[in-house]
N, C-alpha and C positions, 0 to 999 in steps of 0.2 A: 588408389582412388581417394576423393575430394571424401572429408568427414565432417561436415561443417554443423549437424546435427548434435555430434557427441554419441553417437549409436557405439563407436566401439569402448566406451569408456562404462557401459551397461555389464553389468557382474550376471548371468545366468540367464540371460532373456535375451532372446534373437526378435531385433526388427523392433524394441521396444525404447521409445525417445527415453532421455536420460527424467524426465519429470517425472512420468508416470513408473520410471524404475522401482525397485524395490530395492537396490545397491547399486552406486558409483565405486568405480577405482579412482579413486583420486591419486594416484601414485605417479612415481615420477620416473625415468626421463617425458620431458615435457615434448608434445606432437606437433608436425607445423601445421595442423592446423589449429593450434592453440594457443593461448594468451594464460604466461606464468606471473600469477600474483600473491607480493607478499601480504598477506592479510593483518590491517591494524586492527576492524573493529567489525563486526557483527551487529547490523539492526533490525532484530528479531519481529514482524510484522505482531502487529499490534495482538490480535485475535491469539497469535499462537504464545506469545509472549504471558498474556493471561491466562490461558489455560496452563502452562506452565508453573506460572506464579501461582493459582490458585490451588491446584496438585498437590504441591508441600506445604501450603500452608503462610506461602511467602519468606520462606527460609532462603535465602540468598545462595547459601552454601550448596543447597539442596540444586536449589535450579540450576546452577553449573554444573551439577554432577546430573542431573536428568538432561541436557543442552548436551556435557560432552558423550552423553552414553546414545543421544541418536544420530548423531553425526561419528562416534564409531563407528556405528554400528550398520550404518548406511551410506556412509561416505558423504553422506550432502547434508543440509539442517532441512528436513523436513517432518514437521509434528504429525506423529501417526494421528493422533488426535483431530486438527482442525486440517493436515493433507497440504499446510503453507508454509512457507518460510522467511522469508525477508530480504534483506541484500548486504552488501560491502562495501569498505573504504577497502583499497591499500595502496602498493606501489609498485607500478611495471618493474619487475623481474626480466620478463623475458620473453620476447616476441616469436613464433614459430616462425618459420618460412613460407609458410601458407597463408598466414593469418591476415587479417583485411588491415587490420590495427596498425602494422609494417607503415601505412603512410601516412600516418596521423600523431603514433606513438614513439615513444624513446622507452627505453629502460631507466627505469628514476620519476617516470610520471608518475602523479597520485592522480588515482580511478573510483569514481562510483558503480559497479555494476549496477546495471537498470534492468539484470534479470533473476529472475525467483531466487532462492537459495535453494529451492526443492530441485533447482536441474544442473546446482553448481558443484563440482568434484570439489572436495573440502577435507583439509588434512589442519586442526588443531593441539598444537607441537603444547599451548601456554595458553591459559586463563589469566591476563593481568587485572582485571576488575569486571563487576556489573552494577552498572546501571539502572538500577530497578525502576527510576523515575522516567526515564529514557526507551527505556525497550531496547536497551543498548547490551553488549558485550566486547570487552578489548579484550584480543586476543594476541598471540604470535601464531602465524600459521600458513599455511596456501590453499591456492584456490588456484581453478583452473579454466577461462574462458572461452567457449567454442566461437567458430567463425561468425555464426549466426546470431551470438549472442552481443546484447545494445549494451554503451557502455558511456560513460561523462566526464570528461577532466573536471576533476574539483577548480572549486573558482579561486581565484587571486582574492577576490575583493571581499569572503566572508568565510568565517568559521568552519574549518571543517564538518562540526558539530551539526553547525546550522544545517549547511549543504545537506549531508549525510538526512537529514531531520524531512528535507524536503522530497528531495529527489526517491525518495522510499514511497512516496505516495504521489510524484508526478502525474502519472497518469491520469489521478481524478481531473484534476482541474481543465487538466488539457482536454479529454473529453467533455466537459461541462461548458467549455468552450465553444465544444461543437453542436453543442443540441440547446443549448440555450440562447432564445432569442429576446429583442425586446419587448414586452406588453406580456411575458407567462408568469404566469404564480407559479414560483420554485422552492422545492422545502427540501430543506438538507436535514437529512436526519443523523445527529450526530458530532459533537465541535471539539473534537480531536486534532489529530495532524490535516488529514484529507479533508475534514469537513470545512475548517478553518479555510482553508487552502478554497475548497470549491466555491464557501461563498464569498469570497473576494472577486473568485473567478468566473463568479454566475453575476458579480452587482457591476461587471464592467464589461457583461456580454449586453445587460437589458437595457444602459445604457438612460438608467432614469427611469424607465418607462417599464412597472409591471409590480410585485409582489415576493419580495424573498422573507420564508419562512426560517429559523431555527430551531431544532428539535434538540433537546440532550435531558437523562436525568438530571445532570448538574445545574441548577440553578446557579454556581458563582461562573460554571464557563461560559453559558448563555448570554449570564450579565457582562464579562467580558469582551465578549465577541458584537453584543449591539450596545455598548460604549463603544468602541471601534467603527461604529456606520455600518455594519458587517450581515447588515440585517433590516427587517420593518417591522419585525415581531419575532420575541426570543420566549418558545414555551418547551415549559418545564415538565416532563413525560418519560415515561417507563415507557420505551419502545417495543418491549414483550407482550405488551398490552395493547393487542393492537388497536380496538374499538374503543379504549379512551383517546390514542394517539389521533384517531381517527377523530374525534368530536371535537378535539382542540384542534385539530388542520381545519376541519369545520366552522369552527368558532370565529377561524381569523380571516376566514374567505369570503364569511355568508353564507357558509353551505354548498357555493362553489366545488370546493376541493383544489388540488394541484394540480397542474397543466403536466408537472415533471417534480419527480421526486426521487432525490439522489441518495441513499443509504451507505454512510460511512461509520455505520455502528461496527461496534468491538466485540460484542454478543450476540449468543445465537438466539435464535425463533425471532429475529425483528423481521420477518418476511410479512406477515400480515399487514403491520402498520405499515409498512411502505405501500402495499397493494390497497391501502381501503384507503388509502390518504390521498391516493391517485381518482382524480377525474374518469369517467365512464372513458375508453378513446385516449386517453392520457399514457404517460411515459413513465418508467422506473428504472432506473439505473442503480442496480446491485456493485458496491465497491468492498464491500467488506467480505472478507474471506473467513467470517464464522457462519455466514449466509447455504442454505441449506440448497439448491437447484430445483431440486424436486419437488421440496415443500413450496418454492416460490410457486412453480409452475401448478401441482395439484390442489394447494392452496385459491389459487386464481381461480381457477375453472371449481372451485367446491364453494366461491359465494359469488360467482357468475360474472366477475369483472373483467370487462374488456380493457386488459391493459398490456403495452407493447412493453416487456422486457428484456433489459440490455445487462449482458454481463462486461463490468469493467473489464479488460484484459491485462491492465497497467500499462498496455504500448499505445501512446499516439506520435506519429512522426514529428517532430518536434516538443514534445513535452516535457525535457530536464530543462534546455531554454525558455518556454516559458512560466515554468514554475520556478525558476530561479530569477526570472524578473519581477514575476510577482513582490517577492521579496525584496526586491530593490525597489522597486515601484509605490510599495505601500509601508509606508514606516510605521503605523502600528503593527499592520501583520507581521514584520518582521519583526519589534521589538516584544511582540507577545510569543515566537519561536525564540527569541533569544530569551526570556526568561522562563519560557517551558523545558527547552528541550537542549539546551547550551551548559 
């Protein structure tokens, strides 16, 4: 029978999807219905990366040795800590006979997975560097893709780096896409990878017509991001804090509020400030994976806000194309990914 889930690649749990596992076999000979890849680099999602990094102290040596000790130890990269992972570069190895990939791929393509690393079987053979500015890790190794699972040719026409940089956080954009219209006050909390990313993606949904907010502790990424047009107001806020977050979204509305406000923070407890920054009836969109669910939801209902939240999933149908036009599209955006993250 058809395995397209990854269910038999599950170490001691019956009926339990490979995410929610507690152990993959990532071991090999390789299943048709799976996709063999040779792993270049590892890009450890943001949230998990830091709590990592913070762990030891930011000892480099260290985080390899805590990186290669949970993906022994569980077959896939998933941070018991923040429950995320990240994604991969590498190169078709080897196509199953089942696998959907058979009519698209060859053995020799280089591949973005555009699914978790918490549900990927992952066998790391080499550590050849990290990354610590990056959220990056190069490695030698494989990986093992289910039928189910979404996946990118790297592009001809830019850095793998780059690509890798983008496609790790596709999703936001692609969904901001979908929920943002013209005429809404939209505050992105956050100007990181995703946030950078959304609000390009939200100033070319509204189309002229509305109000795009920026939120980050950093004062020099803010000023980066609205020299770039990337914005109508870049403030400068401790997003754990929710009710001063809340009185500068305030400040820059009239008291208004957000129509929509999209959290691509890196740290946990930002669930408040996205909740009080949102309009009574307004919208929130959770993309960050240090984001707490429960605290979102018990939070809401414990200072009475009606507000409609969405959890990013990371999939929208079309979302490695158009987050990788964005990049073509916008020569700052891409010239501020190329000096971040290249």
């Amino acid at each position: 029978m058809s395995d397209i889930y990854g269910l038999g690649r599950v170490v001691g749990e019956t009926g339990v999807l490979p995410q929610r596992a507690r152990r993959l076999d990532p071991g090999l000979p390789l299943r048709e219905d799976e996709l063999l890849v040779d792993v270049e680099s590892l890009n450890i999602d943001a949230a998990s990366f830091k709590q990592v990094k913070d762990s030891v102290g930011g000892d480099p040596a260290k985080m390899v040795e805590v990186i290669l000790g949970i993906i022994s130890e569980r077959g896939k990269m998933q941070n018991p800590v923040t429950g995320s992972g990240g994604m991969l570069i590498g190169r078709v190895q080897e196509i199953g006979s089942r696998h959907p990939a058979r009519a698209t791929l060859k053995p020799g393509d280089r591949v973005a997975t555009l699914v978790s690393l918490t549900l990927t079987p992952l066998v790391i053979r080499r550590v050849k560097a990290i990354q610590v500015g990056i959220d990056r890790v190069d490695v030698e190794g494989h990986a093992l893709l289910f039928s189910s699972g979404i996946y990118a040719k790297l592009p001809a026409d830019m850095p793998d780096t780059l690509a890798l940089a983008a496609l790790d956080v596709c999703g936001a954009p692609a969904l901001v896409a979908r929920y943002v219209k013209p005429g809404l006050t939209v505050a992105i909390l956050g100007a990181g990878k995703s946030g950078a990313l959304c609000l390009a993606q939200a100033r070319r949904s509204m189309a002229g017509q509305g109000r795009l907010l920026a939120l980050d502790i950093s004062a020099e990424a803010l000023g980066t991001l609205k020299g770039l047009g990337l914005c109508d107001a870049a403030l400068p806020v401790d997003a754990t804090k929710a009710v001063d977050v809340m009185q500068a979204v305030a400040g820059a509305t009239g008291g208004r509020l957000a129509d929509l406000v999209v959290n691509c923070a890196s740290v946990p407890n930002t669930e408040m400030a996205t909740i009080l920054s949102s309009r009574e009836g307004g919208t929130a969109i959770f993309f960050s994976m240090a984001t707490s669910f429960s605290g979102a939801a018990l939070g809401a209902e414990g200072v009475g806000k009606d507000v409609t939240m969405i959890v990013g999933n990371g999939y929208v149908p079309g979302h490695a194309d158009l987050t990788l036009e964005l990049l073509r599209s916008e020569p700052g955006l891409r010239a501020l990914f190329e000096k971040r993250y290249v």
